[in-house]
GUDREN-18356 format. One line per field, with one value per residue: residue in three letters; y, x, z of N, C-alpha, C, O in turn; residue number from 1. Coordinates in steps of 0.2 Angstrom, whole numbers, plus 5000, padded with zeros to 4 digits. Each point is the difference from the previous one (the first is absolute). Layout:
! residues N
type = [ALA:...]
n.north = [Y:...]
n.east = [X:...]
n.up = [Z:...]
ca.north = [Y:...]
ca.east = [X:...]
ca.up = [Z:...]
c.north = [Y:...]
c.east = [X:...]
c.up = [Z:...]
o.north = [Y:...]
o.east = [X:...]
o.up = [Z:...]
seq = [NUM:...]
END
This chain:
! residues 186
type = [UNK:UNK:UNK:UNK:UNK:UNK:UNK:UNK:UNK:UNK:UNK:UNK:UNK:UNK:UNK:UNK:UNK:UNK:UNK:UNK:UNK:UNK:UNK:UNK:UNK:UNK:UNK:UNK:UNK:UNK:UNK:UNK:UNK:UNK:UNK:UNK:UNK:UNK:UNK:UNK:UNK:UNK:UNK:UNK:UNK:UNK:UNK:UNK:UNK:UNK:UNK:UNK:UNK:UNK:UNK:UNK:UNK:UNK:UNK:UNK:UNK:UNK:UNK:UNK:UNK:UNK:UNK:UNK:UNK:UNK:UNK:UNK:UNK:UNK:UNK:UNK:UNK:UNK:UNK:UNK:UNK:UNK:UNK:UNK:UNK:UNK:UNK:UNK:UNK:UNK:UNK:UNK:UNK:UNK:UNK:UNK:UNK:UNK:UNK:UNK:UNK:UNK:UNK:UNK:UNK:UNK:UNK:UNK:UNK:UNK:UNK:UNK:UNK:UNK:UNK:UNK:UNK:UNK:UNK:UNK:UNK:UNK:UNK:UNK:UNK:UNK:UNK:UNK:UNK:UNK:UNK:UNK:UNK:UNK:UNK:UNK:UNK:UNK:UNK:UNK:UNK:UNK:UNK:UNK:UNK:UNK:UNK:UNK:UNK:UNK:UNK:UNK:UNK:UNK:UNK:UNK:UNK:UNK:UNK:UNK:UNK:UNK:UNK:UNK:UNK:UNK:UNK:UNK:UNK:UNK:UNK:UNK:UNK:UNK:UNK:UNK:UNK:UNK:UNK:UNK:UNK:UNK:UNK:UNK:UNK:UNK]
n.north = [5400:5005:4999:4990:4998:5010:5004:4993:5001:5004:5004:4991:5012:4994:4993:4992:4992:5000:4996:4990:4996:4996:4999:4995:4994:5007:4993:5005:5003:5006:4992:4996:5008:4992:4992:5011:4991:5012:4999:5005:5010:5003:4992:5001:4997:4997:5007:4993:5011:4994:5007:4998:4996:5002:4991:4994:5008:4991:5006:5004:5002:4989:5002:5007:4993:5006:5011:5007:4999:4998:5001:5005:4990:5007:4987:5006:4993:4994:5001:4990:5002:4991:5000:5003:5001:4989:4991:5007:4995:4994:5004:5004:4994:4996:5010:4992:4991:5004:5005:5000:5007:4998:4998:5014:4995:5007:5009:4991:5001:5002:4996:5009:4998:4995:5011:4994:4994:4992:5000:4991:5004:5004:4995:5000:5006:4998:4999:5007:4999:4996:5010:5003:5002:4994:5001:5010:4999:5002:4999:4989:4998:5005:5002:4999:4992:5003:4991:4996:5006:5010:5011:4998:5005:5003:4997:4991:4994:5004:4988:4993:4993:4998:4988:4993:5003:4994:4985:4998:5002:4999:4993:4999:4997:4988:5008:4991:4995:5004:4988:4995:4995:5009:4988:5009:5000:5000]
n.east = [5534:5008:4994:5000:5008:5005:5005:5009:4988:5009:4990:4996:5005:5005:4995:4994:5006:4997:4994:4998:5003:4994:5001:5010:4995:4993:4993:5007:4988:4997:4996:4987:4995:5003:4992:4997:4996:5001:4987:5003:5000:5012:5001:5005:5005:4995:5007:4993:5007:5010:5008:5002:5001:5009:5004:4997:5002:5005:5011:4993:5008:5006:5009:5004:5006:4991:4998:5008:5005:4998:5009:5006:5009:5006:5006:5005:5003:4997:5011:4997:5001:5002:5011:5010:5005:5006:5009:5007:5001:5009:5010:5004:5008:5012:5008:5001:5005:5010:5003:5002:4993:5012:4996:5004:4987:5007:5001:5001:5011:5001:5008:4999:5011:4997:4994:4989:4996:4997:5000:5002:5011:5004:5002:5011:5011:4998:5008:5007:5011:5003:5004:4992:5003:4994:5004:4997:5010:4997:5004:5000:5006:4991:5000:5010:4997:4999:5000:5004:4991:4998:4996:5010:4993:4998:4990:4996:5005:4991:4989:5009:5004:4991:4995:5004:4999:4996:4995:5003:4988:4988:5007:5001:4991:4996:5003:4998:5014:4989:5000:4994:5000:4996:4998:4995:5008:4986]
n.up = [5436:5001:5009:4996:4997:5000:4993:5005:4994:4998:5008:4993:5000:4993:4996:5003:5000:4988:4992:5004:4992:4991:5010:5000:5007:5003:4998:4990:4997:5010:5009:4997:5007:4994:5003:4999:5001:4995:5004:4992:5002:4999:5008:5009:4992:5009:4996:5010:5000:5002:4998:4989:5010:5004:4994:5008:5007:4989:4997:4994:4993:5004:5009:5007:4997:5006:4996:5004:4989:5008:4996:5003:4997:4998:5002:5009:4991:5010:5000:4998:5011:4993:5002:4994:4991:4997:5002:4994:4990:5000:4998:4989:4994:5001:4997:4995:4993:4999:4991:4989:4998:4998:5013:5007:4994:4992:5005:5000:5000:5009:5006:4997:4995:5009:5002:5006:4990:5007:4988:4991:5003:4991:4988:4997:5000:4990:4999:4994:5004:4990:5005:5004:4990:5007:4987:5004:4997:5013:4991:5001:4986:4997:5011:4998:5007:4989:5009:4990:5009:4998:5006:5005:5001:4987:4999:4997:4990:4993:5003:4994:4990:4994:5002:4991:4987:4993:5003:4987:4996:5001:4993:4987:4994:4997:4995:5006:4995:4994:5003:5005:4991:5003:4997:4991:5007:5004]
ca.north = [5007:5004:5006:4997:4996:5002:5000:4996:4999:5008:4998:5005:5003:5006:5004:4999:4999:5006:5005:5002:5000:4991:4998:4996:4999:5006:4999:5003:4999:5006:4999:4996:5004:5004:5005:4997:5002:5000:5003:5008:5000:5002:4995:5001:4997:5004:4997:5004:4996:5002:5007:5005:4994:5004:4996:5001:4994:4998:5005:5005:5003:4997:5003:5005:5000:4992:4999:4995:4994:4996:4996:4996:5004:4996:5000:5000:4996:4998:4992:4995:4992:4998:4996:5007:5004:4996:5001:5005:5002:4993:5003:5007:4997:4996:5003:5001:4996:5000:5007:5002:4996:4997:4995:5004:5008:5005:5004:5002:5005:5003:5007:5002:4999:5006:5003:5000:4996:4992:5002:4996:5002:5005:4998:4996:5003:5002:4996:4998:4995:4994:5005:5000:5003:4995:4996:5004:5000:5002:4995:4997:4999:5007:5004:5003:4996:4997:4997:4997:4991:4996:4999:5007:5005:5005:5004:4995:5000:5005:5004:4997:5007:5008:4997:5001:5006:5006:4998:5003:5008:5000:4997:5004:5009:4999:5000:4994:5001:4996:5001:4998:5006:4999:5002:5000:5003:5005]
ca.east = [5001:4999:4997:4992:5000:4995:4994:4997:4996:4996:4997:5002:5003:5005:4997:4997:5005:5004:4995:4999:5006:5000:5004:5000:5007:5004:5000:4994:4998:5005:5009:5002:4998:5006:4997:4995:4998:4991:4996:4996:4994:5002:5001:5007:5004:5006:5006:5006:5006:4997:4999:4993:4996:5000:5001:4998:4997:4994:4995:5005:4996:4994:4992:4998:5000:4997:5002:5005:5000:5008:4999:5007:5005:5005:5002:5002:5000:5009:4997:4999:5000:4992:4997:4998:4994:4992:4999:4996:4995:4995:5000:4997:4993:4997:4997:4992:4996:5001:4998:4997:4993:4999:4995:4991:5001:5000:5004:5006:4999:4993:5001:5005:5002:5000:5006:5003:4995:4998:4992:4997:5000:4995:4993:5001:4999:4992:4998:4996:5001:4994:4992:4997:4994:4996:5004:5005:5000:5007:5005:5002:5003:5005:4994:5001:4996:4992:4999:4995:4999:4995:4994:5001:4997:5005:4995:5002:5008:5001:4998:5001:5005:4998:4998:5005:5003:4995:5002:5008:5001:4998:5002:5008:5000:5006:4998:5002:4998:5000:5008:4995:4996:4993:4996:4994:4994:5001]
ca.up = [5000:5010:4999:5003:5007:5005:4996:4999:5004:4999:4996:4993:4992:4997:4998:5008:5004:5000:5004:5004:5003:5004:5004:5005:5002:4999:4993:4995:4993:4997:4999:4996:4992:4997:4995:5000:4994:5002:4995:5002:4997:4993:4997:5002:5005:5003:5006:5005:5005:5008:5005:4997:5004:5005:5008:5006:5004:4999:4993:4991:4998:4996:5006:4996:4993:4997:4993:4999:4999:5001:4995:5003:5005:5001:5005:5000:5007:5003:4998:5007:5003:5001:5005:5006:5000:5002:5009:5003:4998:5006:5007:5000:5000:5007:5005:4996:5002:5009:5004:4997:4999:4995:4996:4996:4993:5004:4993:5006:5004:4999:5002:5000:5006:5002:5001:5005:5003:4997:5001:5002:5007:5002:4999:5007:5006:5002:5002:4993:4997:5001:4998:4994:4995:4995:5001:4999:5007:5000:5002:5006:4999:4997:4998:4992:4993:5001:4997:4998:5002:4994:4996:5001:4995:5002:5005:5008:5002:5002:5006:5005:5001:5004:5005:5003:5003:5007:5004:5002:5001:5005:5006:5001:4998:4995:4992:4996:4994:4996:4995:4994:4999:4998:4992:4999:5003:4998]
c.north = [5002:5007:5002:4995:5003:5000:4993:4998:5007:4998:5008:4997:5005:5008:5005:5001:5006:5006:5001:4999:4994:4998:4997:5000:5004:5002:5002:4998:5006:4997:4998:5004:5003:5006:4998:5004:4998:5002:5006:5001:5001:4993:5004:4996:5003:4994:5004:4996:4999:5003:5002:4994:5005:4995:5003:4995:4997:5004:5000:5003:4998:4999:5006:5001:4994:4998:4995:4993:4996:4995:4997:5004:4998:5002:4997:4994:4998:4994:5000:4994:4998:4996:5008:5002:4997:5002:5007:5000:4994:5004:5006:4996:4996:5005:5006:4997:5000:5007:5000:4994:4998:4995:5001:5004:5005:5005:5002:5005:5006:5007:5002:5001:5010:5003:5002:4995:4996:5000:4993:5000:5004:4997:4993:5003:5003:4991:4996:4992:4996:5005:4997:5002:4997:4993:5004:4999:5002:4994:4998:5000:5006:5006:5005:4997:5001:4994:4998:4991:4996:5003:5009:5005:5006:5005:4998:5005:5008:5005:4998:5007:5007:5000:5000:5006:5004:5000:5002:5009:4999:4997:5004:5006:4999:4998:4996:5002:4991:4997:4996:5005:4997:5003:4999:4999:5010:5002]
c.east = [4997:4998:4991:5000:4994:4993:4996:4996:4995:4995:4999:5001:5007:4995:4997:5007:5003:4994:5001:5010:5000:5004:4999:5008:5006:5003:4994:5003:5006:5007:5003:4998:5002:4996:4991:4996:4990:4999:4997:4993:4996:5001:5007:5005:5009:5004:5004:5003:4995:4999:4994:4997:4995:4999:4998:4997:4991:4996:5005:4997:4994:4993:4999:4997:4996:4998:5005:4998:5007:5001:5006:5002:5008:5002:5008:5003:5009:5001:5003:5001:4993:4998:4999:4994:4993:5000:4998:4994:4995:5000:4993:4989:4997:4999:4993:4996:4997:4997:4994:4994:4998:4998:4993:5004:5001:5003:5005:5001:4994:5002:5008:5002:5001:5010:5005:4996:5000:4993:5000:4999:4994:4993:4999:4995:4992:4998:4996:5003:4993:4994:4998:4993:4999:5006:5007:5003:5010:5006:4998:5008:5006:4994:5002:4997:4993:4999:4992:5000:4996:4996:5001:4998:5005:4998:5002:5009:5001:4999:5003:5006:4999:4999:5007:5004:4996:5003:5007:5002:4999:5002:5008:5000:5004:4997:5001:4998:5001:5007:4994:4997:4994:4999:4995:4994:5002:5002]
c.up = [5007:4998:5002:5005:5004:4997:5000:5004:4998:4994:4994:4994:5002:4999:5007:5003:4998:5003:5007:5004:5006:5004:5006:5005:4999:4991:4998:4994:4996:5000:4994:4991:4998:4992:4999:4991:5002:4992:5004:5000:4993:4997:4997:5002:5002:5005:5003:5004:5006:5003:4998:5000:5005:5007:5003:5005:5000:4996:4995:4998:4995:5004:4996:4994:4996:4995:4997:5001:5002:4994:5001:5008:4998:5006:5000:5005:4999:4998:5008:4999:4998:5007:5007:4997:5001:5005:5002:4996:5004:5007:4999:5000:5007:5003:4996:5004:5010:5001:4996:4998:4995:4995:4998:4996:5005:4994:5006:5005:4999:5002:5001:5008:5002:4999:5007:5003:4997:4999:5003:5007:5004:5000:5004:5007:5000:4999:4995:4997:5000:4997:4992:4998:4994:5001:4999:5008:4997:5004:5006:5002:5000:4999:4995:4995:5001:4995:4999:5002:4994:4995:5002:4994:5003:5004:5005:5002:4999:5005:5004:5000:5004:5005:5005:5000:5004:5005:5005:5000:5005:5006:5001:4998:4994:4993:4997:4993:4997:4997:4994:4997:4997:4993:5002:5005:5003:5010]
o.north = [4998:5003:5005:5000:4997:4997:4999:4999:5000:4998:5006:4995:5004:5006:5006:5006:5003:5004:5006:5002:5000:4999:5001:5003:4999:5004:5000:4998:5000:5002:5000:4997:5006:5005:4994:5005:4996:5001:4999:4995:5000:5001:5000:5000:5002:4995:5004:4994:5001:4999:5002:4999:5001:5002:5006:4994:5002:5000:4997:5001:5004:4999:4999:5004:4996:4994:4995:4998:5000:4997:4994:5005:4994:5006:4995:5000:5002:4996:5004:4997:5003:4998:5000:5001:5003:5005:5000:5003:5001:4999:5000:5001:5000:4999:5006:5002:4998:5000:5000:4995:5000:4998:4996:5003:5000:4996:5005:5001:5000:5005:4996:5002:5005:4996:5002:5000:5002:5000:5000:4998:4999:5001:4998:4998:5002:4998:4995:4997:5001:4997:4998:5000:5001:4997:4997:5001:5000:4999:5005:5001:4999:5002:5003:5003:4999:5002:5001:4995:4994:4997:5004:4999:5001:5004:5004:5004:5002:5006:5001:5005:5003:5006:5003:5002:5004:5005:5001:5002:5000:5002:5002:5004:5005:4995:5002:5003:4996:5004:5002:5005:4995:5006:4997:5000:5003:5005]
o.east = [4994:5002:4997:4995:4995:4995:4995:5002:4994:5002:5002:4999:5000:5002:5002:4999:5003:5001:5001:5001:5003:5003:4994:5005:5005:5004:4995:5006:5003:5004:5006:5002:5000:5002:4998:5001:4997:5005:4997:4997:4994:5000:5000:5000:5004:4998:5004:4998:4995:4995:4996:4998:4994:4997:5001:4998:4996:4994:5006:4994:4995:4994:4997:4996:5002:5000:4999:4997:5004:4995:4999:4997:4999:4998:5000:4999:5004:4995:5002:5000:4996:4994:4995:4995:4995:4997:4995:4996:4994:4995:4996:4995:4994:4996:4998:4996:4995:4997:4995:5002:4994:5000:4996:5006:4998:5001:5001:4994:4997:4997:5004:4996:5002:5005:5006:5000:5001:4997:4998:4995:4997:4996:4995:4994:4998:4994:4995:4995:4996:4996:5003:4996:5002:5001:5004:4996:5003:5000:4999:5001:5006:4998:4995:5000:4997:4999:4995:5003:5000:5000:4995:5005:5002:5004:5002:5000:5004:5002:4998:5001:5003:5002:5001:5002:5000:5004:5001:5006:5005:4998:5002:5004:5004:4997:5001:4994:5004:5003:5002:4998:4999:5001:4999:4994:5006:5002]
o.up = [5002:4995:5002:5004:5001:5002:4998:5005:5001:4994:5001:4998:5004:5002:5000:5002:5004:5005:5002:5005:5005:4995:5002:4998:4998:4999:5002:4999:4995:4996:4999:4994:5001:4997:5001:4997:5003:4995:5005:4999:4998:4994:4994:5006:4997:5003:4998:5002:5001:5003:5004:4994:5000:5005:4998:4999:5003:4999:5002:5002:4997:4998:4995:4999:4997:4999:4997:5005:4995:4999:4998:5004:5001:5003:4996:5006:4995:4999:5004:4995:5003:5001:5005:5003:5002:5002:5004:5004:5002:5004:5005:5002:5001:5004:5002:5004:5003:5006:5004:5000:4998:4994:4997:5000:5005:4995:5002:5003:4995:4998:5002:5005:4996:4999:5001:5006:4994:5006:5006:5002:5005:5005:5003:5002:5005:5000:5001:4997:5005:4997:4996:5004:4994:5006:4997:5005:4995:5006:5003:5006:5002:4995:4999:4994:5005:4994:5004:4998:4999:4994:4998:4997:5005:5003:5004:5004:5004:5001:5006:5004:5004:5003:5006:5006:5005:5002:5006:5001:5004:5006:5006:5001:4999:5000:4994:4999:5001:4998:4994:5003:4997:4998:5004:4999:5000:5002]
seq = [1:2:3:4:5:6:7:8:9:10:11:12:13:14:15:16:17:18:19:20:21:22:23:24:25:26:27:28:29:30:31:32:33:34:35:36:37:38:39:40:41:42:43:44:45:46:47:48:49:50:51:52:53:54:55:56:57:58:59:60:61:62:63:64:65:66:67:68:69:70:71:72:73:74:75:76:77:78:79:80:81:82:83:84:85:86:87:88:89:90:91:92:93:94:95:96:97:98:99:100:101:102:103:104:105:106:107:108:109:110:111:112:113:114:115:116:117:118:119:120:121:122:123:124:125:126:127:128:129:130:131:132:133:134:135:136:137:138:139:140:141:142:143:144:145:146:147:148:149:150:151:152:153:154:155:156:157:158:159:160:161:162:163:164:165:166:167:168:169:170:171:172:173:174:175:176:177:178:179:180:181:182:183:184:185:186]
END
């Protein structure tokens, strides 16, 4: 079945991947959800279409709504060729594997791409690839990641984040937002 192809290598959950509107390669998690089923905080359960998903780029409404529980999703896929869909899902990986830093733990992408800007670009241009705080350090590879070399503490990976938006308000006057989100700390 065709339809994930892009999602192959994206680290996660269905679950994860509907909250934040997960994609790759010009492809999202919205193309493929034909209905998502949560538990409330009422210990409720509800089904909605994809529109009342509320997709957007890298939210649903399950960013806002944290309470919600996601408990299924039905998704919608195509039948395919099994040999085309390997090949784009080996092409979508070899070029993983070639842009991105995939041989350090990381929760992926670490920042959203700007609205008129490439933040990795940007965090590039101060000059940050390679920087680091404790074993938390920002790709050599893809400066959009902050990866962990070994022993990095969540302290470490969120004085580095700050470190760098500072960085890039100050160098370009531009707002980097989180595409990861932060549980439990304050």
């Amino acid at each position: 079945m065709s339809g994930l192809e892009f999602a192959c290598g994206i680290p996660g959950t269905i679950a994860g991947a509907i909250k934040m509107n997960a994609g790759a390669y010009g492809k999202e998690i919205k193309d493929v959800v034909v209905s998502t089923t949560y538990l409330d905080k009422n210990l409720e359960l509800h089904t909605i279409t994809n529109n009342e998903n509320e997709f957007n780029y890298r939210t649903s409404r399950f960013s806002h709504n944290k309470q919600d529980i996601i408990i299924s999703s039905v998704l919608e896929l195509t039948p395919g060729n099994k040999e085309e869909i390997k090949k784009v899902m080996d092409l979508n990986m070899n070029s993983r594997k070639e842009k991105q830093p995939i041989n350090f733990p990381s929760a992926g992408s670490t920042f959203k791409r700007g609205e008129d800007y490439i933040t990795a670009k940007l965090i590039d241009q101060c000059g940050l690839k390679g920087y680091n705080i404790g074993d938390a350090c920002v790709s050599e590879k893809h400066a959009g990641f902050i990866v962990n070399k070994g022993n990095a503490t969540a302290s470490d990976v969120l004085k580095l984040i700050e470190y760098v938006k500072e960085k890039v308000y100050k160098e370009f006057n531009k707002k980097i937002e989180l595409e990861i989100e932060v549980l439990g700390e304050d």
